[in-house]
N, C-alpha and C positions, 0 to 999 in steps of 0.2 A: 514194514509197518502195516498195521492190521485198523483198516477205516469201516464206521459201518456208516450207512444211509437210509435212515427212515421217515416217513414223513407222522408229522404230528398230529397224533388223537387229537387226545385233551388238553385242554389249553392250560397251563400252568401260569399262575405267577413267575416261578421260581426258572420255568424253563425264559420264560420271556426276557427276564433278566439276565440270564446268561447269556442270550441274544443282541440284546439291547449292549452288554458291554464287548461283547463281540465286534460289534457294528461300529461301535466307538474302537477299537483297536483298526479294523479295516479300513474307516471310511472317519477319520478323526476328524474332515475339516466339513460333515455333514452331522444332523441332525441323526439322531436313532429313531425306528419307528418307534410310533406311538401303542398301548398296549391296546386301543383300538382297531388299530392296522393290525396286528398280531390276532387280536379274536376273530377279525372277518375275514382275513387272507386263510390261504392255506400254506403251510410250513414245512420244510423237509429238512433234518440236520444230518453234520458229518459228526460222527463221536470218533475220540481216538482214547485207547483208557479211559472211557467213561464223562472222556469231557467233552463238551461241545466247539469242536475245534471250526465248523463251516456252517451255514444257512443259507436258504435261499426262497423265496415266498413267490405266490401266484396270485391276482386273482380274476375272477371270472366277471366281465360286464358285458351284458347283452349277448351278440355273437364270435367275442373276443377274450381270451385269458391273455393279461398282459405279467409277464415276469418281470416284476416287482424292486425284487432285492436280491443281492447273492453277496456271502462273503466269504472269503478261506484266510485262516489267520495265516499270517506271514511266515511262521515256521513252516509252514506245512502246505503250500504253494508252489506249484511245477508238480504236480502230483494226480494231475486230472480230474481232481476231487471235483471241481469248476463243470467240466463237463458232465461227470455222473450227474449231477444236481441239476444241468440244462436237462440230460435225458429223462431222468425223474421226470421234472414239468411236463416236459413233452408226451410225455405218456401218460398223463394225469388229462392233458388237454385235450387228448386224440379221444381219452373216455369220455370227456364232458361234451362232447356235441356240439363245440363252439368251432367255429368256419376258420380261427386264425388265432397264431399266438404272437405278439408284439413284444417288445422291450428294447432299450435303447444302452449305449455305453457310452463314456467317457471315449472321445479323441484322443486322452494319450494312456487308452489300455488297450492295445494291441491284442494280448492275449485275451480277453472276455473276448474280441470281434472274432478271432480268429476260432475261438470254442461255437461259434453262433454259425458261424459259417460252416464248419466240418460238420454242422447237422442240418446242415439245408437253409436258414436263414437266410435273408437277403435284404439289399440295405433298399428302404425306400420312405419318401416324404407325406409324413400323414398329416391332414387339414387341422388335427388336433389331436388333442392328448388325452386318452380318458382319467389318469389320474395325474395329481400334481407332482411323481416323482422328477419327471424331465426338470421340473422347474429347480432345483435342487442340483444337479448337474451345469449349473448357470450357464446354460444352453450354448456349450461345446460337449455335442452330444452327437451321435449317428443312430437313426431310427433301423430296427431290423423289423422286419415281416418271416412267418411261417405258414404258410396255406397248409391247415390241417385238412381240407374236404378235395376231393378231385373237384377241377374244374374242366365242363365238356365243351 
């Protein structure tokens, strides 16, 4: 199967929506983002024939990008699409000049921890949260860290 991975220009209605019902297939017993969170974030999708079969969003506060959102529809899961979409981020973050990229997983997905891990990730406890996704997670969650800058 032939996957592509782009990240989003212009911000569509039409694409948001495909998103937003995405998200609602993925993550049913969670809210979908708002198409606020869609214009300020940035977006990157998986297309399979033209559909939008994955997503996953960043965004930038202060000296930190925190990855946001990710979804891969169910058919099309075990396919590493999860991880291209981490490396995307990670390489959008390393451009942006920000000292670290954060994001958190659900306790019982093993594979999102285990995609975070094989790129350097590592779990650790932050005084807080920059945005309110954690709270949405109803805190059975693990915090990861990625030190984008050397430290001397």
């Amino acid at each position: 199967m032939e996957y592509r991975t782009a990240r989003v220009g212009r911000k569509r209605r039409s694409v948001f929506e495909a998103v937003a019902a995405l998200d609602a297939v993925c993550f049913p017993e969670d809210g979908p983002p708002t198409w606020e969170q869609f214009k300020t974030g940035q977006w990157w999708l998986v297309r399979h024939k033209g559909a939008i079969i994955g997503f996953a969003s960043a965004v930038h506060i202060g000296d930190t990008i925190v990855l946001t959102r990710a979804g891969i529809h169910p058919d099309h899961r075990g396919r590493n699409l999860q991880r291209r979409l981490i490396d995307h981020r990670v390489v959008w973050a390393r451009s942006s000049g920000a000292d670290k990229a954060i994001t958190y997983t659900s306790t019982d997905n093993p594979a999102s921890s285990n995609n975070l891990i094989a790129v350097w990730f590592r779990v650790f406890s932050p005084e807080t949260w920059p945005t309110d996704e954690a709270l949405r997670a109803g805190g059975r969650f693990i915090c990861w860290r990625l030190r984008l800058t050397a430290r001397l």
